[in-house]
N, C-alpha and C positions, 0 to 999 in steps of 0.2 A: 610086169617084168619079173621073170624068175629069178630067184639067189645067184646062181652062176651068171645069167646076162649082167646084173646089180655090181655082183664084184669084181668082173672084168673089166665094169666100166667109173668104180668108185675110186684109182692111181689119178687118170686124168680131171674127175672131180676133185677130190681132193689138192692135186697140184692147182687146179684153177683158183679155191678157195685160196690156198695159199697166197699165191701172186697178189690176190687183191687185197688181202688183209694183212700181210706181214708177216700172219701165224704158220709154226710149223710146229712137230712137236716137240723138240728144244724148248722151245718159246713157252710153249703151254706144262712142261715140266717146271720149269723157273716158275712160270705163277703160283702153279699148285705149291709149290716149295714155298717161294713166297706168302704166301697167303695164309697159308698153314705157320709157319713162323709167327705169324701175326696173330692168329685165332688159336693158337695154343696160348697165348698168352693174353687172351681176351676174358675179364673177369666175367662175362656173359656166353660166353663160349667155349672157353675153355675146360668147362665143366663135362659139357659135350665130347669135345676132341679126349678127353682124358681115360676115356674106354681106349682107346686105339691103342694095343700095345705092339703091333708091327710098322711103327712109320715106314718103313722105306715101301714095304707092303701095299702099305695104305696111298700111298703115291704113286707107287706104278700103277695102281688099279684107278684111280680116282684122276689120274694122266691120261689114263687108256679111256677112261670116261670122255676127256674133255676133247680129246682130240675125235674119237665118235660124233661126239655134240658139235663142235665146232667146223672139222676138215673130213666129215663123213668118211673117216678112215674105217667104221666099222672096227676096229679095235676091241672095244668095250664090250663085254658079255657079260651082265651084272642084270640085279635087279633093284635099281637104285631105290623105287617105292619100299618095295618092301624093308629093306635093309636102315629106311629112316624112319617108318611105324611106329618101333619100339622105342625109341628115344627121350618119347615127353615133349617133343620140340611144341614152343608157344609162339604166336606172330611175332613176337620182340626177337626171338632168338632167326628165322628168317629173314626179317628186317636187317639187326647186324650183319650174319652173315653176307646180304647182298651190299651194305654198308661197304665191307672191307674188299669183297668181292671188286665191287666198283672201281673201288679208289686202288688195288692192288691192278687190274687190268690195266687202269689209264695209266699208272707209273710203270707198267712193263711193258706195255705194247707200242702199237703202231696206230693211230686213230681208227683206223678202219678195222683192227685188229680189236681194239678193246670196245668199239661197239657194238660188232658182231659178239663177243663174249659175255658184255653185260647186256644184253637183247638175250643170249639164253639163257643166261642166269635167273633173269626176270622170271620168264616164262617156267623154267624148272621150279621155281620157288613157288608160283603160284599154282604151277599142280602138285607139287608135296604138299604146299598148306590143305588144298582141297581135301586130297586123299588123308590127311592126317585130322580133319577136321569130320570129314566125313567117317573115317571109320573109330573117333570115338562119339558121335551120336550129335555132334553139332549139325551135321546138314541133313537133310534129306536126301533120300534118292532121287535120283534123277529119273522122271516120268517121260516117255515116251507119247508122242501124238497117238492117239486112239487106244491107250491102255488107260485102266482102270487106276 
């Protein structure tokens, strides 16, 4: 499917997701707001967040993130790996993060809303760790069937 057929057809996706999960981007504004209140002041995270010196910035973008991830709004132009590489982030600091993640989704959402959310939160986390583990020399590369 080409870009133009995708995003003529990504209003009624995204409405679908909606309906079934509760989530809109309202919704998914409030958590990020939410969550970030919480992990700014997280003595494991916080240290992290403390680069950030545009919040409002930092939310609209990382809104536009979630609403992509979550209601296929296509929003989000970012490149989220790259932009967490430089960090230092260790599995402790993922772990919290999805910690708060979690427990921020189920007190703002809709059941079906904050499962869908911590389902890709999950998933995002464990390909940053990948990528962050792999490009400082913890893993190996990934080998291909019939290469060397």
């Amino acid at each position: 499917m080409d870009d133009t057929n995708m995003a003529s057809r990504r209003p009624a996706a995204t409405a679908a997701i909606s309906a079934r999960t509760g989530l809109d981007d309202a919704l998914l504004e409030r958590v990020v707001r939410v969550f970030y209140g919480t992990a700014r002041h997280d003595p494991l995270l916080a240290p992290i967040f403390a680069r950030i010196t545009d919040w409002e910035s930092h939310v609209e973008r990382i809104s536009a993130f979630w609403s992509s991830v979550a209601l296929q709004s296509g929003r989000y132009h970012g490149q989220p790996m790259e932009a967490h590489l430089p960090l230092g982030l260790k599995p402790e600091h993922f772990a919290r993060w999805l910690e708060l993640w979690e427990e921020t989704a189920q007190a703002e959402c809709p059941p079906e809303g904050a499962a869908l959310l911590v389902n890709r939160a999950r998933r995002i986390a464990d390909s940053l760790q990948h990528a962050v583990a792999f490009h400082a020399g913890a893993l190996p590369p990934v080998r291909r069937r019939g290469t060397a």
